[in-house]
C-alpha positions in Angstrom: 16.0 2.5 72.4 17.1 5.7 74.4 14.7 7.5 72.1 11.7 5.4 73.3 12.8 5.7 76.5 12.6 9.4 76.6 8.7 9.3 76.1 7.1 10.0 79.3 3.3 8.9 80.2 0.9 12.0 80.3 0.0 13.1 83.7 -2.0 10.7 86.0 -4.9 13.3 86.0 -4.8 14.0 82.3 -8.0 12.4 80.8 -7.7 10.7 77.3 -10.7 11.6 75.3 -12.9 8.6 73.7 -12.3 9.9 70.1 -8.3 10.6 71.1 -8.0 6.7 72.7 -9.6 5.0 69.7 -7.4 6.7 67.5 -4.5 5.5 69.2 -5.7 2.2 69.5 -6.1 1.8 66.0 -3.0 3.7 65.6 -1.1 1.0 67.3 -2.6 -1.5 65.3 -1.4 -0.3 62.2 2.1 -0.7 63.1 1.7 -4.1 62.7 0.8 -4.3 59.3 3.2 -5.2 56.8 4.4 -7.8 59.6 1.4 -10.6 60.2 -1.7 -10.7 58.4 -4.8 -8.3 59.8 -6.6 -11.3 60.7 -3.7 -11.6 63.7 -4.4 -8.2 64.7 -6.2 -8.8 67.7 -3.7 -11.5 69.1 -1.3 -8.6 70.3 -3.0 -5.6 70.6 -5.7 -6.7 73.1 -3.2 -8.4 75.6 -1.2 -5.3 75.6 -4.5 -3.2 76.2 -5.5 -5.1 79.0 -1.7 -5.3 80.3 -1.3 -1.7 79.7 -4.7 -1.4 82.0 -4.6 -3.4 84.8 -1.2 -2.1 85.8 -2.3 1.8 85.7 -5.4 0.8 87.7 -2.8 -1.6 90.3 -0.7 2.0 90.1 -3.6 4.2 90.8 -5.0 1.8 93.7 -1.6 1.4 95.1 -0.8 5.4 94.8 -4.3 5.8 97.1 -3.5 3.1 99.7 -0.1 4.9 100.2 -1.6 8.0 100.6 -4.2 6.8 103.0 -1.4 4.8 105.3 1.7 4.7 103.9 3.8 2.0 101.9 3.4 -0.9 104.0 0.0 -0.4 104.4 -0.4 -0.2 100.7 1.3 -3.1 100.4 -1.3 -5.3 102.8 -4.2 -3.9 100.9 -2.6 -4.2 97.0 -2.9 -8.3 98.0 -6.9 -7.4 98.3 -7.1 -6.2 94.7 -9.5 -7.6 92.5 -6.1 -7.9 90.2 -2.8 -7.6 91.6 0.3 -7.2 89.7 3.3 -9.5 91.0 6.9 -8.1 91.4 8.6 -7.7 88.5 5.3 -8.5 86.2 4.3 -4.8 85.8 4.3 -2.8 82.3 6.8 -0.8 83.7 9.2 -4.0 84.3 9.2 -5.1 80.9 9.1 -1.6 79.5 13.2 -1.6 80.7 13.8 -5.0 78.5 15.9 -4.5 75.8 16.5 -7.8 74.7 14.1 -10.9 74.3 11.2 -8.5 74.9 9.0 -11.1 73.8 9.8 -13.9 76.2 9.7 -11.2 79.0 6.4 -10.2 78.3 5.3 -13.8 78.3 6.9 -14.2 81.5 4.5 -11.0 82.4 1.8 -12.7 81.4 1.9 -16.0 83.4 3.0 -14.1 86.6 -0.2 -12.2 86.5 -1.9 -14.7 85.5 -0.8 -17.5 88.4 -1.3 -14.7 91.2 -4.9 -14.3 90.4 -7.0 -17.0 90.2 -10.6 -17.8 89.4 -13.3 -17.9 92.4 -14.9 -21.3 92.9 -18.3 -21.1 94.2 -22.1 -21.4 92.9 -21.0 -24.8 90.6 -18.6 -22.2 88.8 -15.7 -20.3 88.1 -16.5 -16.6 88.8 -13.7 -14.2 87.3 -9.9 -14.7 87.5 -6.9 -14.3 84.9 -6.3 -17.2 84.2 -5.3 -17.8 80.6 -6.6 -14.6 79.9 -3.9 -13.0 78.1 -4.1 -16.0 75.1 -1.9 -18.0 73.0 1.6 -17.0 73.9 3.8 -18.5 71.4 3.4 -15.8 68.8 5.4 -13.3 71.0 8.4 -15.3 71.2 8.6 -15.3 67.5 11.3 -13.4 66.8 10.3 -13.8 62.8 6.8 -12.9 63.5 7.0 -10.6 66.3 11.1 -9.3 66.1 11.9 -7.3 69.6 11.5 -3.9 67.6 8.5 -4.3 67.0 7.1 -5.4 70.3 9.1 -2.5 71.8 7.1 0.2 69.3 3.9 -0.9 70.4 5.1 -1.0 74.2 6.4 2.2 73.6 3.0 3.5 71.7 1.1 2.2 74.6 3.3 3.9 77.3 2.4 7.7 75.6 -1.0 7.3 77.7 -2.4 6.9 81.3 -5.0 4.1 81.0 -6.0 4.1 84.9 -9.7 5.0 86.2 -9.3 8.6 86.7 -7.8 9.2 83.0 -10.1 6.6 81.3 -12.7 5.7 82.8 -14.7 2.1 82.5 -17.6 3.0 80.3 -15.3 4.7 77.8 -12.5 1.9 78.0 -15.2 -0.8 77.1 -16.2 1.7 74.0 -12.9 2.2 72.7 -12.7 -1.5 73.1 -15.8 -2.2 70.7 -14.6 -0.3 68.6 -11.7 -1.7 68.2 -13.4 -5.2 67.8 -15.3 -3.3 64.9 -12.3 -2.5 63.3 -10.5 -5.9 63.7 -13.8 -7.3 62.6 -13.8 -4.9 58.9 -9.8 -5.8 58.5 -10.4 -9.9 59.4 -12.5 -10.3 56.3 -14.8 -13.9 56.7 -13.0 -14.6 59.9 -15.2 -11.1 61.6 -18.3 -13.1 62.6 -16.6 -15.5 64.9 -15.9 -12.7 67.4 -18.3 -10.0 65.9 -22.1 -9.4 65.8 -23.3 -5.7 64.7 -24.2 -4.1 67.6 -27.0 -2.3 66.2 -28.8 -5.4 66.3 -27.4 -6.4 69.5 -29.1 -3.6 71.0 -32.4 -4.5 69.9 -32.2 -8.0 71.0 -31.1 -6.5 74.4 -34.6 -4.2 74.3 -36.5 -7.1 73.6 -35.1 -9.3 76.3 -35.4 -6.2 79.3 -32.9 -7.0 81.7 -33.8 -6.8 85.3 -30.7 -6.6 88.1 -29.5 -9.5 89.6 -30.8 -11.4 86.8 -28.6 -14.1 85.1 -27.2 -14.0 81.7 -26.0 -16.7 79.1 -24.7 -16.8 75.8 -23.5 -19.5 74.6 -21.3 -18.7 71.4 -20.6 -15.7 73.1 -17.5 -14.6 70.8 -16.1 -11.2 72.2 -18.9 -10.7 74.7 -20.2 -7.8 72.5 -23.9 -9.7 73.8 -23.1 -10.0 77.2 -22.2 -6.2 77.6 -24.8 -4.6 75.9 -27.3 -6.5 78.4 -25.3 -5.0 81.1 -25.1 -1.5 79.5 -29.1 -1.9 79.2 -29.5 -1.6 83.1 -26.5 1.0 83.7 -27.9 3.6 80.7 -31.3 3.2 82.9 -29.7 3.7 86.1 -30.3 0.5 87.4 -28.3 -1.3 89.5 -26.2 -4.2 87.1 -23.3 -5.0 89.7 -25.3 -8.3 90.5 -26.0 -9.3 87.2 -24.5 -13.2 86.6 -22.9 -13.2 83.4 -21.8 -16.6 81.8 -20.2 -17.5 78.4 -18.9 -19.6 76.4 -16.8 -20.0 73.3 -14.9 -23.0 71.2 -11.9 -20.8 69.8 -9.5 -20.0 72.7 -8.2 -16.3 71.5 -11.8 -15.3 71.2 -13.0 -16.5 74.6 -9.6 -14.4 76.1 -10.6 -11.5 74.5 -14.5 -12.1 75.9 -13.3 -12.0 79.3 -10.8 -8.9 79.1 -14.1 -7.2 77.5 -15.7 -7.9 80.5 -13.0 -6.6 83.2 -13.1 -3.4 81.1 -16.4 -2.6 81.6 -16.3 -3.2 85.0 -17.6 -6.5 85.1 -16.2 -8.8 87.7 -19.1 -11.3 88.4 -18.6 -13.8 85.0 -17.7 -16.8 84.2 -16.3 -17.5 80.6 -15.6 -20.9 79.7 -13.6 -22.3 76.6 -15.3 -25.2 75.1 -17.6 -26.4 72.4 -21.1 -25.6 72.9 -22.6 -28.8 71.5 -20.4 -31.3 72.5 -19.3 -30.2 75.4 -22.1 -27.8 77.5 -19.9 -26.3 80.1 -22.9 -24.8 82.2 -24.4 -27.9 84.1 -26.5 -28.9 87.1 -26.5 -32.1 87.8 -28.3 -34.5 85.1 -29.6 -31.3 83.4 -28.4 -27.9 81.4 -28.1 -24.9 84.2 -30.8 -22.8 83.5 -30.7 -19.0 83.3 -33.2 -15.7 82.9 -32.0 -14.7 79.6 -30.2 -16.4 76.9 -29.1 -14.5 73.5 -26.4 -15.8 70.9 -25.5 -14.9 67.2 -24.6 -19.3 67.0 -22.2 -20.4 64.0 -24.2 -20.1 60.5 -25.0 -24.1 59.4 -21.2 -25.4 60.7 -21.4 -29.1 59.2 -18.5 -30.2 61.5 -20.7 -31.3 64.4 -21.3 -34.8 66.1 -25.0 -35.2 65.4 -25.0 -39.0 66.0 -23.8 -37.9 69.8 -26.5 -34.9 69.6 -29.1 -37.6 68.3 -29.2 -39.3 71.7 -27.9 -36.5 73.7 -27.4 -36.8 77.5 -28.7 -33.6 78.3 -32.0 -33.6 76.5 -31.3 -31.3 74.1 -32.9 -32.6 70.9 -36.7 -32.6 72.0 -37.5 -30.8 68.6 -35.8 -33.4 66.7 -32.0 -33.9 65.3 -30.8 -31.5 62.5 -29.6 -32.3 59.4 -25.5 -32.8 59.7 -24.8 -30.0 56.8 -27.2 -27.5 59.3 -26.3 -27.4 63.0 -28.7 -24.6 63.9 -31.3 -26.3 65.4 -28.8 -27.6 67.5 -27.9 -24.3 68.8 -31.7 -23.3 68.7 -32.3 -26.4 71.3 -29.6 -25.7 73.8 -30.6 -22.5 73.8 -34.3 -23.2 74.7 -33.0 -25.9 77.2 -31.0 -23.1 78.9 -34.1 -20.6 80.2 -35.2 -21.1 83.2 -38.7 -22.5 84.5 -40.6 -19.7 85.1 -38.4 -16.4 84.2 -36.7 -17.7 80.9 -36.7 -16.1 77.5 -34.3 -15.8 74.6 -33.1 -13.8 71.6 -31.1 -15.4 69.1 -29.9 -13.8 65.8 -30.0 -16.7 63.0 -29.5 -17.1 59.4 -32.6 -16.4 57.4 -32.9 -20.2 56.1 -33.7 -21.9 59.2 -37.4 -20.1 59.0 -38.5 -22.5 55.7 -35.8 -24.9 54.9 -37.5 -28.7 54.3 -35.5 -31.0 56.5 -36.2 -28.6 59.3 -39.8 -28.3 58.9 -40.8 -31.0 62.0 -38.4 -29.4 64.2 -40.6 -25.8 63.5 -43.8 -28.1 63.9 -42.5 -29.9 67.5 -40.9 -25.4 67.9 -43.9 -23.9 68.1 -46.6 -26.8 69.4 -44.1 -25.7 72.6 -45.8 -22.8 72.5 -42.8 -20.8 73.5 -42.2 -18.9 70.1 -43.3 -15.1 70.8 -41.8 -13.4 67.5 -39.9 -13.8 64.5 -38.3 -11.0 63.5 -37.1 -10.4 59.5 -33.9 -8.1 59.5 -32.5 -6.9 56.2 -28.8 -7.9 54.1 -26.0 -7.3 55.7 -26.4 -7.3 59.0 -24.1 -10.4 59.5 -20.8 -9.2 59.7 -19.1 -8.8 56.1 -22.3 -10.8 54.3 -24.9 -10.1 52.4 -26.9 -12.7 53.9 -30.2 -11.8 55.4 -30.9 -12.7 59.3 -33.6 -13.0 61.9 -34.2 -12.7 64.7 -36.4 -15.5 66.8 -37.7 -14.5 70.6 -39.0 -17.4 72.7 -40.7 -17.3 76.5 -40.7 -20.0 78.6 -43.7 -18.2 80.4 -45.4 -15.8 77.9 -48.3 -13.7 78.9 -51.9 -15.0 78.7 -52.6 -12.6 75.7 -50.0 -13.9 73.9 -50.2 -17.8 74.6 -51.0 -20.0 71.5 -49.7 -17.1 69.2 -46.8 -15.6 67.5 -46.0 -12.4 66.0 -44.0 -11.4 62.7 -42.2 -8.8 62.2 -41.2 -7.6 58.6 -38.4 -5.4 59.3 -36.0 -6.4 56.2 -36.4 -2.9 54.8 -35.7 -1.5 58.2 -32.1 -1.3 57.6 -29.4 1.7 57.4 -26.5 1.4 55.1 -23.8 4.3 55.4 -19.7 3.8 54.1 -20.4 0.4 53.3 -21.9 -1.0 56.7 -25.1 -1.8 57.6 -27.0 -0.8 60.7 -30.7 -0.5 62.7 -31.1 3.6 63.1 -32.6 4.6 66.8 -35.8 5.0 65.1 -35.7 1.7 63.3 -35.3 -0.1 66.5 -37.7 1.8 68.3 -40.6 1.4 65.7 -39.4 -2.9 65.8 -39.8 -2.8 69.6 -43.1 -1.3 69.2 -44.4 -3.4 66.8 -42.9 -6.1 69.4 -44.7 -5.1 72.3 -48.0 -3.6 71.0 -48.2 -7.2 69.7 -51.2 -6.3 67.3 -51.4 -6.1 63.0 -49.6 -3.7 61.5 -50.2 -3.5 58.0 -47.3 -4.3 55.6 -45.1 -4.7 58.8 -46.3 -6.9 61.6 -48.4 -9.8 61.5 -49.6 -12.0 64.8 -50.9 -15.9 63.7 -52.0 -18.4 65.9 -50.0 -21.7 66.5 -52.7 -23.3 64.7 -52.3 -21.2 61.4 -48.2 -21.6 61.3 -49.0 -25.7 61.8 -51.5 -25.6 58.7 -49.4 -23.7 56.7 -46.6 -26.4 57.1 -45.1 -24.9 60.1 -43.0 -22.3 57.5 -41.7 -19.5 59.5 -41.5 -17.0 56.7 -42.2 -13.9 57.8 -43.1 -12.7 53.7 -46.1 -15.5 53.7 -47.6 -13.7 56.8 -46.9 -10.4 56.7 -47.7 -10.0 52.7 -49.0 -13.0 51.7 -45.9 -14.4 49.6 -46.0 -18.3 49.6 -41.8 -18.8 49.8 -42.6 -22.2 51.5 -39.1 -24.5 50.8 -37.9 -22.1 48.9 -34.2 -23.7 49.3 -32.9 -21.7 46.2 -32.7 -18.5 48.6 -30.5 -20.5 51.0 -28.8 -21.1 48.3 -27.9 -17.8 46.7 -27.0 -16.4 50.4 -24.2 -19.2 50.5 -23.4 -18.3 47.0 -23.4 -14.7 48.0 -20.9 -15.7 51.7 -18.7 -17.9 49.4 -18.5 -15.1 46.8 -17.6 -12.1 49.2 -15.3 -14.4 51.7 -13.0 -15.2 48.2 -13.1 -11.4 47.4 -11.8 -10.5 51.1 -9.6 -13.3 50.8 -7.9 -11.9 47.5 -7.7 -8.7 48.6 -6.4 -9.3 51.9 -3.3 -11.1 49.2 -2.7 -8.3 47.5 -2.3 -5.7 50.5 0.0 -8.0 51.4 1.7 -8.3 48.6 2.0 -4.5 48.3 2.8 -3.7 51.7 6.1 -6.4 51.1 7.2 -4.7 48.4 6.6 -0.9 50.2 8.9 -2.8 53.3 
């Protein structure tokens, strides 16, 4: 222990480069292996990040107040901090533990925690750390998480200054997605609860536009990876994004916690991220009706079959005007919310799907009752493996509550599956391939071989089939089911693969111990 103690922080003033903090990041990480499966990653090393943050920041504030007045009057303005760090519940505190370092850093935790709560106001809770560190029981694990090891990473951690003037915001919240990337290629089929690829995420932002003091919803939000990128939109424009209302939500409890310390290190403070299941349990409400906000994107669950669609079938909130989807294929479900969610007169959406819900048979009246709404603007066709760790193809669908005269009664398709960028094994959209998607987007005209626009009444006579192929190029893939099909096939396939090899890393990494 007197080892670890003897390694000092760099200087206050000494900036950590972005290439320099992801590779400590990941460095930490990696210590863990060996000891809990890489899946589990992300239960420690995010808490400790955003432990190891807020109390450099509290230093740094504190260190400013004294210099401006002096310690007492440091100590009246800490209590005004956006987060304050209690007596005794500071890295440093549990950096002296030698013993049950575990409990103590729980203890941490639920001080910080208790002493900042959420704001109440507008119908919501705005901020606050409540919860936010996650499940708590794996640190006092001793089998799992023995004190040595919790003491290495506490130790790894304390090597670098992570306040404002060392690291600041934008390049805390990169380091951050990248680390989600990395958690995301080490999880396996567990990536795309918390992942989407960001690539695309930036062209759903583009197509959306942003505008400040705008609201902002997504409502599988996972790691908030959607929620930032809107916000990163405004501030790479130089607009002002400090007013943007961001608002989330997300069934699995870890994920939601690492959402909203995503959001306090980029800055954000104005969000409210709420724990629950979409479907049954909408946590955005106003009154008798859905809250309704200026933009809504999600990447929703891929066909989950564990839903209540008797519930959905007469469901409070309105939410199946298109119809009631099949039980094996929630996504219309999601699709409806989402719709239900944009506001009167400003509302539009972006919602990454799986590639199935543009032709599949049981769906086809819901697509009819989709685009008689006449709020369908585009469907966009991306290429494989886009969706985290599967070969499955996506799209992209773009509704408007309000869409412009010229485009009323019409819908464009996009054919940008060969648009696509594949480089170590991942998959991603090139500047260029987003830029030349967004102009076939907003020229809103033919393109040959690549865009398509069809009038509400052609998509109804044609069976309402979404298929971007039958309009772009003519290729009749109406209920073409066997696709579906082969992309499950294709999930299945590659989640047993990850699976097995996950098994045998472990295995090795036991026997290397």
């Amino acid at each position: 222990m007197e080892e670890h103690k003897n390694t000092q922080y760099r200087r206050p003033d000494e900036t950590i480069s972005l290439d320099e903090l992801k590779s400590f990041l990941w460095g930490a990480a990696t210590r863990l292996r060996g000891q809990i499966d890489a899946v589990g990653y992300k239960e420690y090393i995010f808490p400790l990040l955003f432990f190891k943050r807020i109390s450099d920041v509290y230093d740094e504030q504190f260190e400013g107040f004294v210099a401006e007045g002096g310690e007492e009057y440091a100590g009246m303005q800490a209590e005004e901090l956006a987060i304050r760090i209690p007596d005794g519940a500071h890295w440093r505190d549990v950096r002296e533990v030698t013993e049950n370092v575990g409990q103590r850093l729980v203890e941490a935790f639920i001080a910080i925690e208790q002493v900042n709560p959420g704001e109440e106001a507008d119908g919501r809770v705005i901020g606050g750390l409540d919860g936010i560190f996650g499940p708590k029981d794996g640190w006092t694990n001793k089998n799992k998480m023995p004190d040595h090891i919790i003491t290495s990473l506490i130790e790894d951690f304390s090597r670098y200054n992570l306040g404002l003037s060392s690291c600041p915001a934008d390049e805390m919240g990169q380091a951050y997605e990248y680390l989600v990337g990395k958690f995301a290629d080490d999880a396996g089929n567990t990536a795309q609860e918390f992942y989407t690829n960001r690539t695309v995420v930036t062209l759903m932002a583009e197509i959306l536009q942003p505008k400040p003091d705008e609201s902002i919803y997504d409502p599988t939000c996972g790691s908030g990876g959607m929620l930032v990128k809107c916000l990163d939109f405004l501030r790479q424009k130089g607009q002002p994004w400090q007013g943007v209302k961001v608002f989330g939500q997300e069934i699995n409890a870890l994920t939601a916690s690492i959402a909203r310390m995503n959001l306090y290190l980029n800055g954000v403070e104005d969000f409210s991220i709420v724990r629950e299941d979409t479907l049954a349990h909408p946590a955005f409400v106003d009154g008798s009706h859905l809250r309704k906000f200026d933009i809504v994107l999600a990447n929703p669950p891929y066909a989950i079959k564990q839903w209540n669609r008797e519930a959905f079938m007469n469901d409070k909130w309105g939410r199946n005007f298109l119809g009631t989807p099949p039980q094996s294929k929630a996504d219309y479900a999601f699709i409806q919310h989402i719709i239900a969610s944009m506001a009167t007169k400003t509302g539009r959406c972006s919602i990454l799907l799986p590639h199935g819900i543009l032709f599949r048979k049981e769906e086809r009246d819901m697509r009819e009752n989709l685009v008689k709404m006449d709020t369908l603007e585009a469907v966009i066709a991306l290429g494989h493996n886009l969706f985290y760790n599967s070969a499955m193809i996506s799209c992209v669908l773009v509704c408007q509550v309000n869409k412009p005269v010229e485009r009323k009664g019409k819908v464009i398709f996009i054919d940008a599956e060969n648009d696509v960028t594949r480089k170590n094994a991942f998959s991603y959209l090139d500047e260029s391939q987003i830029q030349k998607i967004l102009n076939a987007y907003n020229g809103f005209v033919d393109i040959d071989g690549f865009a398509k626009v069809v009038t509400n009444e052609e998509i109804i006579e044609a069976n309402s089939v979404l298929s971007i192929s039958y309009y772009v190029e003519g290729i009749n893939d109406e209920g073409f089911d066997i696709d579906d099909s082969i992309q499950n096939w294709k999930c299945s396939s590659e989640s047993l693969n990850n699976e097995f090899e996950l098994l045998v890393n472990m295995i090795t990494d036991r026997e290397h111990v």
